[in-house]
Every structure is written in structure tokens, then in C-alpha cells.
KOLLUMDREN-265351 format. One record per residue (C-alpha): x, y, z; residue number from 1. Coordinates in Angstrom, 1 decimal, decimal comma, m for minus. Example, Ala and Ser with C-alpha at 12.3 -4.5 7.8 and 13.67 -1.06 7.14 Angstrom:
% residues 2
12,3 / m4,5 / 7,8 / 1
13,7 / m1,1 / 7,1 / 2
***
This chain:
% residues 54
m3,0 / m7,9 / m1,1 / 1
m0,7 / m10,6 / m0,1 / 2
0,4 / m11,0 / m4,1 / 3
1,6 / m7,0 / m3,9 / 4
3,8 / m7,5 / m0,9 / 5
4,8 / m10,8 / m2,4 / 6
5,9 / m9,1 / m5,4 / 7
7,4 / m6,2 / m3,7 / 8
9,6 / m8,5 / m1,8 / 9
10,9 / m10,3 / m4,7 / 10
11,6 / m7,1 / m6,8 / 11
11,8 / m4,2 / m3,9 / 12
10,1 / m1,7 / m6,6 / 13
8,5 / 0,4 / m3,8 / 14
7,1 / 2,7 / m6,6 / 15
5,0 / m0,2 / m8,2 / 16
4,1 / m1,4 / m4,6 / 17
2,9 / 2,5 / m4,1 / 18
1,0 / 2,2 / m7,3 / 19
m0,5 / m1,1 / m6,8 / 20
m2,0 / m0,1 / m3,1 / 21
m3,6 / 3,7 / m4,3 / 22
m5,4 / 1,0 / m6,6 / 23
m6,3 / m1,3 / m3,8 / 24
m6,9 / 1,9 / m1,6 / 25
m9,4 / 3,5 / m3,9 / 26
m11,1 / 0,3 / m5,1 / 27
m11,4 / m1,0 / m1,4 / 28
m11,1 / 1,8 / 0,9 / 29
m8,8 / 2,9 / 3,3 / 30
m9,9 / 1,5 / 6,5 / 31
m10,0 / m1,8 / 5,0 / 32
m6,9 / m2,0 / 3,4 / 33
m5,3 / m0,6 / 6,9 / 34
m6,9 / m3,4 / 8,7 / 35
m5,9 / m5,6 / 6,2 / 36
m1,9 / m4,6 / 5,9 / 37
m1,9 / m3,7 / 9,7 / 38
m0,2 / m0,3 / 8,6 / 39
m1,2 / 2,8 / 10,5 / 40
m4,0 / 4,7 / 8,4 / 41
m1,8 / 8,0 / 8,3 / 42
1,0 / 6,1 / 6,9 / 43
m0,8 / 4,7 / 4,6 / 44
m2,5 / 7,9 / 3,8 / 45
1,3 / 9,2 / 3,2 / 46
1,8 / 6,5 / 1,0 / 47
m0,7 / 7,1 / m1,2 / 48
m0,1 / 10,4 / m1,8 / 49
3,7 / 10,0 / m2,7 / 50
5,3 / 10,5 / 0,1 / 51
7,8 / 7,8 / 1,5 / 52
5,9 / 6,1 / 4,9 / 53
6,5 / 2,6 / 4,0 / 54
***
């Protein structure tokens, strides 16, 4: 998690930071991933489904 944030801050491509968390998202599961990122679930939910949250 922490290398997709690090890249995403070094390039500001939200659409491959989008990409890379429906991957984490659908590997790992939502409610981890929010606990991990400390984003709101809906957001995150948002997010994933293309909509700008983040």
C-alpha cells in the first residue's frame, strides 16, 4: 500500500493510483484496505468505481 501512495505522489497519475487500489481492494478486501489507508469506506467505495473521492 505504502509503495502506491509513494508512487502516486511522485507522478500524481490518480488514474493508475485508482487502478492499483480496485486491485488491492479486490485482492484484500475493502475493510482492510480502509483500515489500512484510513480513508472512509464509501469514499473508497466511490473510488473504485470511477468516481473522483480521492
Amino acid at each position: 500500500m505504502t509503495e502506491i501512495f509513494q508512487e502516486y505522489s511522485e507522478n500524481n497519475d490518480s488514474g493508475a493510483l485508482l487502478a492499483s487500489l480496485r486491485v488491492v481492494v479486490r485482492v484484500q478486501g475493502i475493510i482492510q484496505v480502509v483500515e489500512q489507508i484510513g480513508m472512509a469506506r464509501r469514499g473508497l467505495q466511490k473510488a473504485s468505481a470511477g468516481e473522483t473521492a480521492i
